[in-house]
BAKE-135472 format. One record per residue: z, y, x of N, C-alpha, C, O in turn. Coordinates in steps of 0.001 Angstrom, whole numbers. Each point is the difference from the previous one (the first is absolute). Layout:
N
pt n.zz:Z n.yy:Y n.xx:X ca.zz:Z ca.yy:Y ca.xx:X c.zz:Z c.yy:Y c.xx:X o.zz:Z o.yy:Y o.xx:X
...
***
This chain:
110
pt n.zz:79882 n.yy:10650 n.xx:65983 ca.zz:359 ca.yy:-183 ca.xx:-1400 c.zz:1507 c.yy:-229 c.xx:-98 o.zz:590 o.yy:-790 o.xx:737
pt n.zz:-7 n.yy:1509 n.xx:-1668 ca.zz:1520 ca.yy:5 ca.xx:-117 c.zz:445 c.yy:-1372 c.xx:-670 o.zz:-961 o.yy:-424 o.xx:-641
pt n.zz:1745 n.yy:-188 n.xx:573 ca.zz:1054 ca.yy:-972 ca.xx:61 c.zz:279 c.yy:202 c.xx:-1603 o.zz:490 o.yy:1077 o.xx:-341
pt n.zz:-758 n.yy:-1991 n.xx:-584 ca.zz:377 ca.yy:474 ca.xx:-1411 c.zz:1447 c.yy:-974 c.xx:-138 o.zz:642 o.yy:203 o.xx:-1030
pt n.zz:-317 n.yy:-814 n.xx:1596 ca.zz:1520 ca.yy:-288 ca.xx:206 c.zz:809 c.yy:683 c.xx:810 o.zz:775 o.yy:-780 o.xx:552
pt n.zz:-566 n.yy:2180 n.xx:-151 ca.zz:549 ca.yy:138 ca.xx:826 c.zz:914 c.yy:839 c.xx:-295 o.zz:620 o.yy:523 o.xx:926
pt n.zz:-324 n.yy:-200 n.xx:-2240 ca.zz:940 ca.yy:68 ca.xx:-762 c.zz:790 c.yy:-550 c.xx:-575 o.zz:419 o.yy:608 o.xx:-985
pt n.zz:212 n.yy:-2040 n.xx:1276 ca.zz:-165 ca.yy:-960 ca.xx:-413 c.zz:1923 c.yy:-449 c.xx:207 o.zz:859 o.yy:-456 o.xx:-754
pt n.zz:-916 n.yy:1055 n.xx:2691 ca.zz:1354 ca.yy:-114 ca.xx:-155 c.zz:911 c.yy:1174 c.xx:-364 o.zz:1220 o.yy:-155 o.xx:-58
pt n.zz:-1593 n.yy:897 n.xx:-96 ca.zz:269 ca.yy:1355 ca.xx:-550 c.zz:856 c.yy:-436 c.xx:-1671 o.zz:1143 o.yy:-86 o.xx:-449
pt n.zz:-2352 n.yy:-63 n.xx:61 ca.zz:48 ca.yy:-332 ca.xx:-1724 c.zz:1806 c.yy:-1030 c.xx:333 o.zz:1129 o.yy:149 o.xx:-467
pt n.zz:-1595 n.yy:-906 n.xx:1252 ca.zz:908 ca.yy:-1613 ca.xx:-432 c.zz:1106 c.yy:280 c.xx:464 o.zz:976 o.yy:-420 o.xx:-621
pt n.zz:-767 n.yy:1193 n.xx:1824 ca.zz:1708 ca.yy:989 ca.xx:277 c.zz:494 c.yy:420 c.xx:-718 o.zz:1186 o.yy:-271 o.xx:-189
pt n.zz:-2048 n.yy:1382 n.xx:-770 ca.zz:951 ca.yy:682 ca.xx:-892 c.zz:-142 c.yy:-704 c.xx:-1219 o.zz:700 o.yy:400 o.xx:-930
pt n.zz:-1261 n.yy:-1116 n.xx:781 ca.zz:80 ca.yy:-789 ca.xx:-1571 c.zz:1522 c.yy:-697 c.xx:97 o.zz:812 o.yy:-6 o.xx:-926
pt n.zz:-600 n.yy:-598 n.xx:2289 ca.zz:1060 ca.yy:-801 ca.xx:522 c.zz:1672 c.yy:413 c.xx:-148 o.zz:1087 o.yy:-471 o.xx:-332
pt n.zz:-1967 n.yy:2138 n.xx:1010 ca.zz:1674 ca.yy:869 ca.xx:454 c.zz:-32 c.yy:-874 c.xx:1160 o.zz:766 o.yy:-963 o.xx:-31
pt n.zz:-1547 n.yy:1127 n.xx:1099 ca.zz:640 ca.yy:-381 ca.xx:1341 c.zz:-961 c.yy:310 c.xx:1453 o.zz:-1195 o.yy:-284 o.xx:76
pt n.zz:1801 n.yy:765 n.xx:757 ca.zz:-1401 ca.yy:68 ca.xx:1221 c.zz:-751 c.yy:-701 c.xx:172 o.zz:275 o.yy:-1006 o.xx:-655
pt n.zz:-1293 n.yy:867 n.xx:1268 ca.zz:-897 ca.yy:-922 ca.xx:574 c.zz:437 c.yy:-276 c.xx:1438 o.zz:-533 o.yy:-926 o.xx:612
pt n.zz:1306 n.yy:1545 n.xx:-145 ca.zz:438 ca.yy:-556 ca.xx:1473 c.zz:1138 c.yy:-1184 c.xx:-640 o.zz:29 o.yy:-1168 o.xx:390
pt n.zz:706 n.yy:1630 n.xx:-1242 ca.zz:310 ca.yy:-1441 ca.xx:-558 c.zz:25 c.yy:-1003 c.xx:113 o.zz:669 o.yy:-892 o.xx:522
pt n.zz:-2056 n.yy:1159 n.xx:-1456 ca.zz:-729 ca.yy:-1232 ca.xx:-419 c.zz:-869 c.yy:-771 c.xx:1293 o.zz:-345 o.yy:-1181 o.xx:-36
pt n.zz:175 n.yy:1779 n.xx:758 ca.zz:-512 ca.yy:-306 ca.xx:1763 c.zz:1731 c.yy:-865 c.xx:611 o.zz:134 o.yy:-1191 o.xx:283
pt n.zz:717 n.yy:2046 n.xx:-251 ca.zz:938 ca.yy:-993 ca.xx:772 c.zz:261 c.yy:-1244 c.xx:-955 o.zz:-105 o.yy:-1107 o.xx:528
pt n.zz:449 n.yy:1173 n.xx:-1940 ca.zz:-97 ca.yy:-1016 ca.xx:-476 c.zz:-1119 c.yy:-1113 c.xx:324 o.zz:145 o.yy:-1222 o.xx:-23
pt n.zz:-1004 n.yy:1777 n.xx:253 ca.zz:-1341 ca.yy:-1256 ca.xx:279 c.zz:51 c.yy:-641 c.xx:1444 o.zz:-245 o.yy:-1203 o.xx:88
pt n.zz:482 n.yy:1769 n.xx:801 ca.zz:394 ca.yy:-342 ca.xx:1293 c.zz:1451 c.yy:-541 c.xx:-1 o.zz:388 o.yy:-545 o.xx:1034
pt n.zz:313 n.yy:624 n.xx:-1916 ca.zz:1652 ca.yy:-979 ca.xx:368 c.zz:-21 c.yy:-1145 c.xx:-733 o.zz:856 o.yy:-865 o.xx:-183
pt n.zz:-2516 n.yy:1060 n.xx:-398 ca.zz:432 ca.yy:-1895 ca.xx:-732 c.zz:-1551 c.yy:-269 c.xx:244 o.zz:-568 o.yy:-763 o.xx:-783
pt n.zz:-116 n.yy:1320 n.xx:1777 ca.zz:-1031 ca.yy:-645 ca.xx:844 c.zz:-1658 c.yy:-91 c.xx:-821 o.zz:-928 o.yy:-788 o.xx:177
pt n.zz:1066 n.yy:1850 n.xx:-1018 ca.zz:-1120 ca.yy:432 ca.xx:-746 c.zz:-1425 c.yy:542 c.xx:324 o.zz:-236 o.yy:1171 o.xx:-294
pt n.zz:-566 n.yy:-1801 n.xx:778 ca.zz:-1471 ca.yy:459 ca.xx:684 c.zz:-916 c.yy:857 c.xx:-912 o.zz:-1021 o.yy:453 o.xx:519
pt n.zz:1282 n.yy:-174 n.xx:-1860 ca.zz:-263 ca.yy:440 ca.xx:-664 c.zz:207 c.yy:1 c.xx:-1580 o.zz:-232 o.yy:-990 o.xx:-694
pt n.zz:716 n.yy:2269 n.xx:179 ca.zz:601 ca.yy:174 ca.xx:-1409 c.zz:-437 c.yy:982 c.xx:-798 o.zz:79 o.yy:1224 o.xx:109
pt n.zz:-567 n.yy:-1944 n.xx:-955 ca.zz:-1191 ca.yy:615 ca.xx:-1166 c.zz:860 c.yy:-147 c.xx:-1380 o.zz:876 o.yy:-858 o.xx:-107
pt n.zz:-1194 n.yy:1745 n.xx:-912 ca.zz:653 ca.yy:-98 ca.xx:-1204 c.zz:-1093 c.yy:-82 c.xx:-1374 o.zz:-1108 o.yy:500 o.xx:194
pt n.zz:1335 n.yy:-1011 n.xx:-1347 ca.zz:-1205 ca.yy:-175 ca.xx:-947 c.zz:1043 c.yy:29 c.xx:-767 o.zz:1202 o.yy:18 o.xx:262
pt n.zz:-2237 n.yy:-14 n.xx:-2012 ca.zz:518 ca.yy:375 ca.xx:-1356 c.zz:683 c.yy:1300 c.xx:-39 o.zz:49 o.yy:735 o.xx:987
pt n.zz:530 n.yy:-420 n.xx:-2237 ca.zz:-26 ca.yy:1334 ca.xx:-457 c.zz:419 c.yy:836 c.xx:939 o.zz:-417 o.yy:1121 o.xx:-290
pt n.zz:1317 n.yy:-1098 n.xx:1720 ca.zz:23 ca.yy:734 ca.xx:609 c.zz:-1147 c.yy:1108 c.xx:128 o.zz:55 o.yy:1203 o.xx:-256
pt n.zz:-1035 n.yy:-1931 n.xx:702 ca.zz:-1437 ca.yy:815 ca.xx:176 c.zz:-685 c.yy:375 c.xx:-1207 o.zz:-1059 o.yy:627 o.xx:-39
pt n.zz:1772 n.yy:-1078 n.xx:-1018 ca.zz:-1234 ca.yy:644 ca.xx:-1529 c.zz:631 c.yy:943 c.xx:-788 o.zz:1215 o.yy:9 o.xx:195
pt n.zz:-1609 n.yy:799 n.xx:-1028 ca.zz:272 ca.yy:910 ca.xx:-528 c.zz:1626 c.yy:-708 c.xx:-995 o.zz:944 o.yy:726 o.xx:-313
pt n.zz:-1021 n.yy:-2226 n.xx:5 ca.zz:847 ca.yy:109 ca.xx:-1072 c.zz:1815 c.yy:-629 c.xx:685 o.zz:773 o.yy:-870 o.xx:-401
pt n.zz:-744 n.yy:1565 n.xx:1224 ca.zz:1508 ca.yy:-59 ca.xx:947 c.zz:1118 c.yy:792 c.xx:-605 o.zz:-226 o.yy:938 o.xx:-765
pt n.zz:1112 n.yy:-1214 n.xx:1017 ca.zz:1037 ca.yy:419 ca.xx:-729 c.zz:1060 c.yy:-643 c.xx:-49 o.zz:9 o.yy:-1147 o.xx:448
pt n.zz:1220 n.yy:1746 n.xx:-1033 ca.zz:1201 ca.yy:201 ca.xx:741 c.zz:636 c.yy:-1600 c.xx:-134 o.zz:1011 o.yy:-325 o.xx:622
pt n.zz:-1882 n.yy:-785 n.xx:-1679 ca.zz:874 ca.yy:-1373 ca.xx:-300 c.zz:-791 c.yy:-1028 c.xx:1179 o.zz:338 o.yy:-1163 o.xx:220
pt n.zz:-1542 n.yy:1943 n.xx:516 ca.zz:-1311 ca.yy:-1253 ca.xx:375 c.zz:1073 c.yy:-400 c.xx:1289 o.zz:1018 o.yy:510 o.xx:469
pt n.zz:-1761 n.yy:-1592 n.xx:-210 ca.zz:564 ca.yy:-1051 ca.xx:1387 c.zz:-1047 c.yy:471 c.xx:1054 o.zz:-1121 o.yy:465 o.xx:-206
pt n.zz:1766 n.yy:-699 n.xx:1394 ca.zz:-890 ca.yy:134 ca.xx:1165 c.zz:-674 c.yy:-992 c.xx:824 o.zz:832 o.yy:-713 o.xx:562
pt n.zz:-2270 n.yy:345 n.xx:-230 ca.zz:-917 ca.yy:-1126 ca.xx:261 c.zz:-188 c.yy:131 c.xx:1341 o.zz:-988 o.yy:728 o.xx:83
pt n.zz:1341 n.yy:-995 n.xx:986 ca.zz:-495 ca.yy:-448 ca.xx:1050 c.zz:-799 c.yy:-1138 c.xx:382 o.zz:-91 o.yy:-901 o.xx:-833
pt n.zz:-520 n.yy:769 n.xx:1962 ca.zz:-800 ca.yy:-786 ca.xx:695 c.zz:617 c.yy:156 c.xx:928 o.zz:413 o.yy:1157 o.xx:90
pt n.zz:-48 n.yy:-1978 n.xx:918 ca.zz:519 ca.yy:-120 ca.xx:1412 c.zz:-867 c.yy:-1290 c.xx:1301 o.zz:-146 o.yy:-1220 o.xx:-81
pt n.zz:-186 n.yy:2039 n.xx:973 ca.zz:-880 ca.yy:-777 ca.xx:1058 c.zz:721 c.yy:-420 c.xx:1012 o.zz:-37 o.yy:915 o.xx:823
pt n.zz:784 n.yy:-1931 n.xx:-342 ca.zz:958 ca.yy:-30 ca.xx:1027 c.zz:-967 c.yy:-423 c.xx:1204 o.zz:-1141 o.yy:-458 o.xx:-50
pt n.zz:2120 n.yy:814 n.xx:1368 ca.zz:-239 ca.yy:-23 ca.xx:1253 c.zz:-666 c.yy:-1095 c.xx:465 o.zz:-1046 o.yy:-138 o.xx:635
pt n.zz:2035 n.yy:-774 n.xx:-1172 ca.zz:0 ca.yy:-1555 ca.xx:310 c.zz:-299 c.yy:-580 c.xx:-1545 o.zz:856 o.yy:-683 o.xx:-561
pt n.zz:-1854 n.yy:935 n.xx:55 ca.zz:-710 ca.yy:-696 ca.xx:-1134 c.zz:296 c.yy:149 c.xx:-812 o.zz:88 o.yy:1158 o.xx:-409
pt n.zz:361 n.yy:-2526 n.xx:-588 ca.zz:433 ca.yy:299 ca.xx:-1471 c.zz:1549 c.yy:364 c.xx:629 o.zz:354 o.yy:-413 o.xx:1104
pt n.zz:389 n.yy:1137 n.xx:-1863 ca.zz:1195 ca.yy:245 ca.xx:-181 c.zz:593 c.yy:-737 c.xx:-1689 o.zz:-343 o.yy:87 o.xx:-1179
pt n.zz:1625 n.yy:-950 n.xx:2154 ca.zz:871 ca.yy:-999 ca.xx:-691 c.zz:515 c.yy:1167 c.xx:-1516 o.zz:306 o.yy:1192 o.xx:12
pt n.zz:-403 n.yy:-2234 n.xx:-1228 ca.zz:793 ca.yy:525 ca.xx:-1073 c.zz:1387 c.yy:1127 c.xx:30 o.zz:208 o.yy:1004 o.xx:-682
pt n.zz:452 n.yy:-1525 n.xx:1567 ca.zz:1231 ca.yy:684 ca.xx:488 c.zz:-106 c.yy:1136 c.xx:512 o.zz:889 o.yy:826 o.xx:-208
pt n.zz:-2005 n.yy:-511 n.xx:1002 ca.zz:-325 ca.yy:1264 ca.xx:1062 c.zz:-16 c.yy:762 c.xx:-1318 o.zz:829 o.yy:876 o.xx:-247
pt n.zz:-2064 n.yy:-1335 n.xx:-825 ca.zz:-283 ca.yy:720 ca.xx:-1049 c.zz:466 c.yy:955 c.xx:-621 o.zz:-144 o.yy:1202 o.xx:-220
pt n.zz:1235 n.yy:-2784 n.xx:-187 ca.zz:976 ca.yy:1081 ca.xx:-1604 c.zz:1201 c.yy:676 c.xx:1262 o.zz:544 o.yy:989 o.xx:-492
pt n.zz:-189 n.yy:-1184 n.xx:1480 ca.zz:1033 ca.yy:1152 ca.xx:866 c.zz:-980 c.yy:1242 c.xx:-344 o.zz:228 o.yy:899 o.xx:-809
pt n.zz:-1371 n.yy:-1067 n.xx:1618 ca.zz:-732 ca.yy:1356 ca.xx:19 c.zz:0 c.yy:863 c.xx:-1353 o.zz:433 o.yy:1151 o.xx:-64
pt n.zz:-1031 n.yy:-1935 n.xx:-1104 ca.zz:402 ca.yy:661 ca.xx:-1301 c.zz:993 c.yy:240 c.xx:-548 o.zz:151 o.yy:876 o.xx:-852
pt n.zz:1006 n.yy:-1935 n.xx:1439 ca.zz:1680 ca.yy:705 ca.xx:-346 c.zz:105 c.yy:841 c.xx:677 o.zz:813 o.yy:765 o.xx:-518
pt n.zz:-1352 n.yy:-153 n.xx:1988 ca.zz:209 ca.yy:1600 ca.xx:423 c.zz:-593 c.yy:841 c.xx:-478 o.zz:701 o.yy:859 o.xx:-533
pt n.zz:-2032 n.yy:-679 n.xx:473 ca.zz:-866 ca.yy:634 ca.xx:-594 c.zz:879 c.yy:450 c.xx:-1679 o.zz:527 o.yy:1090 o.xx:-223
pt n.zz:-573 n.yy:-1965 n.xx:-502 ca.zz:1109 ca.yy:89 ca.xx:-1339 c.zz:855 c.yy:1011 c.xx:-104 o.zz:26 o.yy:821 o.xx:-917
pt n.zz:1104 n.yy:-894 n.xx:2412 ca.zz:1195 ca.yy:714 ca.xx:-23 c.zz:-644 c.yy:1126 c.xx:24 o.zz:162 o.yy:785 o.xx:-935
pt n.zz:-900 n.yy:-513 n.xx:1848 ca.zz:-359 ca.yy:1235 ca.xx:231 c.zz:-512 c.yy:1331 c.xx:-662 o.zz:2 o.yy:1209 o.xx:231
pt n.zz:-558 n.yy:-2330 n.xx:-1426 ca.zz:-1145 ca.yy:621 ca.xx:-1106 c.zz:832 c.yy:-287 c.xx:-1146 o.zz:-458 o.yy:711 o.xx:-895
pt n.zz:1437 n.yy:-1374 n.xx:440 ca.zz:174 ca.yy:-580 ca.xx:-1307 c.zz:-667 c.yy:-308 c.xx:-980 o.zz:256 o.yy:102 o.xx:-1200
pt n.zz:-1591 n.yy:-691 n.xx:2008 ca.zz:-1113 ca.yy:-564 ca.xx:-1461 c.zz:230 c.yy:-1643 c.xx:631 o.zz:417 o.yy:-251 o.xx:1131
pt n.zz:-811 n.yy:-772 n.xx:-2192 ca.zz:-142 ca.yy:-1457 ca.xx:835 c.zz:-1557 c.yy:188 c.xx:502 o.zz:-909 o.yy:528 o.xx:-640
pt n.zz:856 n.yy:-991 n.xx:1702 ca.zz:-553 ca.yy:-670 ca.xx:1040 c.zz:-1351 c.yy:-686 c.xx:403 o.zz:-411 o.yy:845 o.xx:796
pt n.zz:-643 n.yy:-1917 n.xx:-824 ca.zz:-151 ca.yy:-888 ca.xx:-182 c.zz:-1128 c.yy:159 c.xx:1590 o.zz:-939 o.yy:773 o.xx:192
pt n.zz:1482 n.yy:-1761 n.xx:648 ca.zz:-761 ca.yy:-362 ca.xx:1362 c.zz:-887 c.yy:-1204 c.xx:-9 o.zz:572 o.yy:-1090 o.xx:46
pt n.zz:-1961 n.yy:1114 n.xx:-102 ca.zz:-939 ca.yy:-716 ca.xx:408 c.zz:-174 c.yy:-11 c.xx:1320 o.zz:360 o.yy:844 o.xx:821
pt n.zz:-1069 n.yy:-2087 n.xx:-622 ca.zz:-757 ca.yy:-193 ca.xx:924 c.zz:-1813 c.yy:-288 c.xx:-147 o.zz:-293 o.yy:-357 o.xx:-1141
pt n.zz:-815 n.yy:450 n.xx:2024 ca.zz:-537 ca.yy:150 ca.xx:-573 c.zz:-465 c.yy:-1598 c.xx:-472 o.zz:-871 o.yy:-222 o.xx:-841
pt n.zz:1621 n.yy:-789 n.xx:1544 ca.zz:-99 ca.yy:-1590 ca.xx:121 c.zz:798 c.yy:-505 c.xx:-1703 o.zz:-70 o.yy:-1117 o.xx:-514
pt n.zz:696 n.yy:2204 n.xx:22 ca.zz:501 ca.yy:-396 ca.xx:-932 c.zz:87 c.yy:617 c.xx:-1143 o.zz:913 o.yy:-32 o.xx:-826
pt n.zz:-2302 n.yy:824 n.xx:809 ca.zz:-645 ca.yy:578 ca.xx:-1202 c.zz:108 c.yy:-1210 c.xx:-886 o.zz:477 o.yy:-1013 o.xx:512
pt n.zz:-908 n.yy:972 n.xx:-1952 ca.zz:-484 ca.yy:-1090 ca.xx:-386 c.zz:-1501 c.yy:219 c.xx:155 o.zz:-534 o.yy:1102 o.xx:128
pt n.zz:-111 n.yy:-2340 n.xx:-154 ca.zz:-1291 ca.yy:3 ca.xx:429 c.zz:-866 c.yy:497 c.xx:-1533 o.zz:-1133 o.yy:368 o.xx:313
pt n.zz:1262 n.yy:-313 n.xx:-1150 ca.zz:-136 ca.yy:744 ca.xx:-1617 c.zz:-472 c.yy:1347 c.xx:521 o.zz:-1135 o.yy:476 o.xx:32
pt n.zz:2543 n.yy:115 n.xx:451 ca.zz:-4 ca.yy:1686 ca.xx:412 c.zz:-49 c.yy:331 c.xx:1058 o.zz:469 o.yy:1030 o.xx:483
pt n.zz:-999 n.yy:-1795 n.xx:-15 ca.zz:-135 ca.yy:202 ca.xx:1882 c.zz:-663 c.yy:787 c.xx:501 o.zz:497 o.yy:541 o.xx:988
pt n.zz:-1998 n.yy:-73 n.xx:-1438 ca.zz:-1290 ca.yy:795 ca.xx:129 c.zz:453 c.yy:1292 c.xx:-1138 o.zz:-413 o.yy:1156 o.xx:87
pt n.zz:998 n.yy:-1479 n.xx:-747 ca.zz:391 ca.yy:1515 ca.xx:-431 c.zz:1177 c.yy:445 c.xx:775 o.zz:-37 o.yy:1106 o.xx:538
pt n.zz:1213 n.yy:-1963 n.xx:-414 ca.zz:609 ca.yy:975 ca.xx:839 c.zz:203 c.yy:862 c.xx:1710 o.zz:591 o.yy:953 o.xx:506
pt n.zz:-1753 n.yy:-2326 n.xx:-58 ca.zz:-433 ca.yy:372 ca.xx:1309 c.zz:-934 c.yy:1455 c.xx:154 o.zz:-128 o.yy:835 o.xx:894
pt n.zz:-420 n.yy:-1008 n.xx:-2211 ca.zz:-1057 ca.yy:1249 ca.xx:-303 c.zz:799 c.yy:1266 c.xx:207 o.zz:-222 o.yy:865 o.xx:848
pt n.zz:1207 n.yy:-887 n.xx:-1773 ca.zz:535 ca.yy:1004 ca.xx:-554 c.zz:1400 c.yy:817 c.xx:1014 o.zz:712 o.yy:972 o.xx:-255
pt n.zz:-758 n.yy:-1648 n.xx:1120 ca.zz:1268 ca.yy:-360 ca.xx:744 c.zz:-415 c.yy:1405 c.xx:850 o.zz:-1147 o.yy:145 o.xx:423
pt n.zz:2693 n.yy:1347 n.xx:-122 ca.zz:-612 ca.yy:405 ca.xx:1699 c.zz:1276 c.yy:206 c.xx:400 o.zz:1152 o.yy:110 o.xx:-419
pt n.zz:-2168 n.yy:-97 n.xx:1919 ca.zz:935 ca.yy:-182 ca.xx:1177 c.zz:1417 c.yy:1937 c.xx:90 o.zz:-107 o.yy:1206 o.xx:-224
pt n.zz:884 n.yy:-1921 n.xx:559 ca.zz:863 ca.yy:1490 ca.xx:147 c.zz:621 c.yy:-204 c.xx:840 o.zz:644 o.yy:1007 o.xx:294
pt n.zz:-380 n.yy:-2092 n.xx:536 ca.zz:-30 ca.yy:-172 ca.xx:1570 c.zz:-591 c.yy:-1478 c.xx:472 o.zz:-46 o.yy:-1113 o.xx:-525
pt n.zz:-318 n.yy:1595 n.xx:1599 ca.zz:-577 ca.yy:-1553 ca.xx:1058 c.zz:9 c.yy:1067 c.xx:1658 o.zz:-443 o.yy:1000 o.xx:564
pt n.zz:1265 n.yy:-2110 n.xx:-466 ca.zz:716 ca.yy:-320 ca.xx:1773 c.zz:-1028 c.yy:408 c.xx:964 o.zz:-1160 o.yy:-410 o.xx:19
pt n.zz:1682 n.yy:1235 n.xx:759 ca.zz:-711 ca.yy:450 ca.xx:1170 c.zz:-677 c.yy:-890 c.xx:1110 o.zz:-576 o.yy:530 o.xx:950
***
């Protein structure tokens, strides 16, 4: 049975304007075990003003506030949309089960 996400990083590269090898070295130079993206990226209503939603899984656990917003101040430059880096420890617990739901992976570490 085929993979109904497996278009997934496809979609989120070019929505971005940027490779996915990229987005792979970016995740490995600030120690990312896995990086998933949610909200409008993935829904039909994206467009040219929306912000970009990550989820980030670090190596070594939660990853500090600081790791965060660097990662989304690169990510930012790169894309010129703002940003916004979760963790999944710092969902709010409100939107936690929706955004864990909703959340996919477009890289996790070999």
């Amino acid at each position: 049975m085929a993979n109904p996400h497996s278009d997934i990083p496809q979609l989120v590269t070019s929505r971005l304007g940027i490779d996915l090898g990229l987005l792979a070295e970016l995740a490995r130079e600030f120690g990312v075990r896995r990086l998933s993206f949610f909200g409008s990226i993935l829904r039909d209503d994206w467009g040219d003003s929306s912000d970009v939603d990550m989820l980030a899984e670090f190596e070594s656990g939660e990853g500090d506030d600081f790791v965060c917003m660097e990662l989304a101040d690169r990510l930012a430059k790169l894309t010129g949309r703002e940003v916004q880096v979760l963790t999944p420890g710092t969902v709010h617990p409100y939107y936690r089960d929706e955004i864990l739901g909703a959340a996919r992976s477009v890289y996790v570490a070999a």
